[in-house]
DRENDO-1510 file (C-alpha; in Angstrom, 1 decimal, always signed):
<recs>
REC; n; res; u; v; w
REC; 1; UNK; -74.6; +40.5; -118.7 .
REC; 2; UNK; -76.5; +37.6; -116.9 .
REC; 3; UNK; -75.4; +35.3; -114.3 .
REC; 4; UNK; -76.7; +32.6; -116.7 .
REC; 5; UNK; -73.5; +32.1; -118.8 .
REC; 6; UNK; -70.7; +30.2; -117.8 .
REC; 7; UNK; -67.5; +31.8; -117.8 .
REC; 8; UNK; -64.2; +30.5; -119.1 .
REC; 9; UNK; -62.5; +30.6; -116.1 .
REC; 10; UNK; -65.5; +28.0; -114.0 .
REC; 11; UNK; -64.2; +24.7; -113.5 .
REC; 12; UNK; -64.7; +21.7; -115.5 .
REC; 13; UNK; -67.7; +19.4; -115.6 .
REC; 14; UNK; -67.2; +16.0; -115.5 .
REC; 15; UNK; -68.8; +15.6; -118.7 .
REC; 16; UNK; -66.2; +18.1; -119.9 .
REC; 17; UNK; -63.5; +15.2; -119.4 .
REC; 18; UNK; -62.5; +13.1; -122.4 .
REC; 19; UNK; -63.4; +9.4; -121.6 .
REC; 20; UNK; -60.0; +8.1; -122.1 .
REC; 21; UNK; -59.0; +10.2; -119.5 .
REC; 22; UNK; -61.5; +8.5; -117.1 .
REC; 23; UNK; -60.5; +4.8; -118.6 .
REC; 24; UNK; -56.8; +5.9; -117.6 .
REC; 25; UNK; -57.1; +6.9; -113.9 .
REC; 26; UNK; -59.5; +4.1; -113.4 .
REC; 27; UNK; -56.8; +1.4; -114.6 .
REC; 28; UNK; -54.1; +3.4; -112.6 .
REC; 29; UNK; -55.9; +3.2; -109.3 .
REC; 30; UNK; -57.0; -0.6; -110.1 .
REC; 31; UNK; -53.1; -1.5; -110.8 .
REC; 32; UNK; -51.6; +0.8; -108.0 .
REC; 33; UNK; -54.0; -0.9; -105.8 .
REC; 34; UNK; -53.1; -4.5; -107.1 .
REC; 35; UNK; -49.6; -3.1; -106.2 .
REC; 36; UNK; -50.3; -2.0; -103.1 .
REC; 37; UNK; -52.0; -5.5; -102.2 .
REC; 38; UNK; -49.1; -7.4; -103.5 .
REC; 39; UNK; -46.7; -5.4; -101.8 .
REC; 40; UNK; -48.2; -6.2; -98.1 .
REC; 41; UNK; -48.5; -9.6; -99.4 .
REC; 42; UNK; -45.1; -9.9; -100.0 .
REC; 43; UNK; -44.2; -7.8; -96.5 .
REC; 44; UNK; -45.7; -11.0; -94.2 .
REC; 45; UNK; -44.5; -13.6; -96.0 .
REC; 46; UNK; -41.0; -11.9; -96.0 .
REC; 47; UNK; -41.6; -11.8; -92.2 .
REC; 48; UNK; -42.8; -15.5; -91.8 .
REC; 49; UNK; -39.4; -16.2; -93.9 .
REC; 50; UNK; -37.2; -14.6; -91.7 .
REC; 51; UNK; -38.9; -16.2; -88.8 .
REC; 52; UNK; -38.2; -19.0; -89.8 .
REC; 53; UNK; -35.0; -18.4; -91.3 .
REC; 54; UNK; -33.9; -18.2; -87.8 .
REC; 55; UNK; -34.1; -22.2; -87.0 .
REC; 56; UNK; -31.7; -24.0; -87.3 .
REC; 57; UNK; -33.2; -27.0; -89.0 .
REC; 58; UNK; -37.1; -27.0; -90.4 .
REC; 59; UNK; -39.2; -29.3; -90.7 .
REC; 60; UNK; -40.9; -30.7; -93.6 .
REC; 61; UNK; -44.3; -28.3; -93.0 .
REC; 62; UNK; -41.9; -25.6; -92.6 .
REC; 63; UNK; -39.4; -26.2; -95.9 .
REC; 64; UNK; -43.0; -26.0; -97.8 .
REC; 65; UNK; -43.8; -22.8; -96.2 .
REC; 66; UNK; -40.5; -21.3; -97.5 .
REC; 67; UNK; -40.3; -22.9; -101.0 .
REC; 68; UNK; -43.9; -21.2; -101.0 .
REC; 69; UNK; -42.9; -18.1; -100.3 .
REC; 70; UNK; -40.0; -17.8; -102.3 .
REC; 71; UNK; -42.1; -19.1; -105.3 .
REC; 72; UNK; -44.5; -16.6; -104.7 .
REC; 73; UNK; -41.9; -13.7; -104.4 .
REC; 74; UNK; -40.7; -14.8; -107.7 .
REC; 75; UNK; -43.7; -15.0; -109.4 .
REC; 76; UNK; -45.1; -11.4; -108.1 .
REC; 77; UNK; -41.4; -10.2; -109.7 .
REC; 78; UNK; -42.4; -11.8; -112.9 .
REC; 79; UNK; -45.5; -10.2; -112.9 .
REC; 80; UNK; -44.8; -6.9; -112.4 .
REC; 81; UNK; -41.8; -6.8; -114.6 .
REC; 82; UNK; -44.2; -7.9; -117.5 .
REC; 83; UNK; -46.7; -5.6; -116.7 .
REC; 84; UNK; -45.2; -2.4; -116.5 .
REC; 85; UNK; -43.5; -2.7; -120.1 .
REC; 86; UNK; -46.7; -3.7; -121.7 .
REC; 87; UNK; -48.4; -0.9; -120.2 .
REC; 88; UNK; -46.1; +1.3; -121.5 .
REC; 89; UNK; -46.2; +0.1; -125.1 .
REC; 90; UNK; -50.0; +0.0; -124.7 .
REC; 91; UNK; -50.1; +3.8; -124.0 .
</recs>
């Protein structure tokens, strides 16, 4: 036989791979990334909250800074817990 023929054991081509394979990984890195960002978002103004958690009275600037980050908090929680159900129902 000739080296020509491919056998069944080769590995696969990446035109062998269905495109709604493709379309799924690509949306899984692009939301686990999202994640990821959010996440070390989340991390420093966690920190800058407990910094500031720490005086004993705050300031106007300050109260801002911690309504801001607790809205934020909240609205990343909202997020996420909306997301991952409709991505399930999608697939």
């Amino acid at each position: 036989m000739s080296g020509s023929r491919r056998s069944s054991t080769s590995p696969r081509s990446a035109r062998d791979i269905p495109r709604t394979r493709t379309h799924f990984f690509l949306y899984f890195f692009i939301l686990t990334g999202l994640h990821l960002f959010h996440v070390l978002i989340g991390i420093v103004v966690l920190v800058l909250l407990l910094t500031q958690a720490g005086h004993v009275e705050l300031g106007t600037t300050k109260m801002a800074l911690v309504e801001g980050g607790a809205c934020f908090w909240h609205l990343v929680d909202l997020l996420w817990i909306v997301l991952f159900p409709l991505l399930y129902l999608v697939s």
